[in-house]
N, C-alpha and C positions, 0 to 999 in steps of 0.2 A: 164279372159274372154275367150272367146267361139276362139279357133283360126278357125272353119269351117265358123262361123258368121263375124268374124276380115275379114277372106281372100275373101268370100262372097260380101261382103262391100267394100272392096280394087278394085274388080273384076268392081263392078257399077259404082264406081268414075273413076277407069281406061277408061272404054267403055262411060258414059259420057264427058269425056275429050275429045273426036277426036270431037264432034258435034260442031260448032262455035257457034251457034246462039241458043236461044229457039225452033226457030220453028222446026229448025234439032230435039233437043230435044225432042220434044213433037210428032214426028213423030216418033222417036223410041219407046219410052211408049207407043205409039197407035200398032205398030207393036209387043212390048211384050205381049198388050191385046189380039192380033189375035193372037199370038203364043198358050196363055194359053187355057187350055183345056175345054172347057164349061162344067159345070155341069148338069145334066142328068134334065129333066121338075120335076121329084120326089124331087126332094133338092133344087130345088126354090122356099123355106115354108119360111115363115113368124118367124118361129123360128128361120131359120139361115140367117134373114136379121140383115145390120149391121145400127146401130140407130144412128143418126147422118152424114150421108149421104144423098145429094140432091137425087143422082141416084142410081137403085135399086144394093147393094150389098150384094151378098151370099158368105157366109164364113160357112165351115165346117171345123173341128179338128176333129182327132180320134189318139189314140195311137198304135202303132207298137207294136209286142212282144220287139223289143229294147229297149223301155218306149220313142222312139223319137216320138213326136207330127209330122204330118201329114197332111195339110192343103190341102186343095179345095175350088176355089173360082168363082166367075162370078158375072158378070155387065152386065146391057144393056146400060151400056152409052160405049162407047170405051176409048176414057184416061180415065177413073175412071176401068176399067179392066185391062188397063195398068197398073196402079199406084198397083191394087190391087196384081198383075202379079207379079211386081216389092217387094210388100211382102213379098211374097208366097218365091220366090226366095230367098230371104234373112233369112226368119224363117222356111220354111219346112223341117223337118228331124231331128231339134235339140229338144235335152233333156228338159223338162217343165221346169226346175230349170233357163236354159238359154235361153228362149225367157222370160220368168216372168222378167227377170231384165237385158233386152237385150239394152245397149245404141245404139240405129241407128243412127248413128252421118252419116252414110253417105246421108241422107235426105237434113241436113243443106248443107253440104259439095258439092253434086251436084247441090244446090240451086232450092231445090222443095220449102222446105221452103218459099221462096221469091216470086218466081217466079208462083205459085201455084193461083189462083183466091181464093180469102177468102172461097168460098162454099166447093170448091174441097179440099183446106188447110183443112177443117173442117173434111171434108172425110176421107183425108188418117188420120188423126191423130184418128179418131171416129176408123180406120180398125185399126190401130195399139193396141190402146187400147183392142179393142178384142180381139185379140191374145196374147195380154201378159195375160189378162183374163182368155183363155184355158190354156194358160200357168203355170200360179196358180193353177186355179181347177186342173189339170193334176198332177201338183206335191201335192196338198194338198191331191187328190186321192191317190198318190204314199205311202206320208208319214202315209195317213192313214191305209195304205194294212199293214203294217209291222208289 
């Protein structure tokens, strides 16, 4: 397994850990959403919405000359840009081969899972989904260049 992904993940449970309660919680997620970078009014198409999501979420991938995937995202809900935030962090930069078969154990672990509203649980798991997706295509692109 991916040790930038393993330490990435360590990193979220670690910083999740000082907050006591949810709503500390969910206040930082909302703060990772303002942190992330909004995507340009051109790349909020209809193509790179994610399906399965209450509120509107944009997810773009592109490959590096490194072959590492690339991710760009935005919401107009704010924790669902957090959460998507919270993604981006976790899968931007790594090789297709390892977001395609990436276990995010840290989701259960800081209890989004749980604690998540059934709509928004529906969400992040619909963004995950699509990123292990480019994650595929990318490497089935890779394996097919060779």
């Amino acid at each position: 397994m991916n040790a930038d992904l393993q330490n990435r993940q360590n990193e979220i449970v670690e910083e999740f850990a000082f907050f006591e309660d949810w709503i500390e919680k969910y206040e930082h997620v909302i703060e990772l959403g303002k942190e992330l970078e909004s995507l340009p009014e051109e790349e909020k198409q209809e193509d790179y919405l994610i399906r399965g999501c209450q509120s509107r979420v944009w997810l773009t991938a592109s490959k590096n000359a490194n072959g590492e995937v690339r991710f760009r995202a935005d919401s107009d809900a704010i924790i669902t840009k957090g959460l998507v935030a919270l993604m981006v962090r976790v899968l931007d930069g790594l090789p297709p081969q390892d977001i395609a078969s990436a276990d995010l154990w840290f989701i259960g672990k800081i209890g989004l899972d749980t604690h998540l509203s059934p709509t928004r649980a529906n969400g992040l798991q619909s963004m995950v989904q699509q990123m292990k997706r480019y994650g595929i295509a990318f490497q089935a692109d890779m394996e097919g260049g060779k």
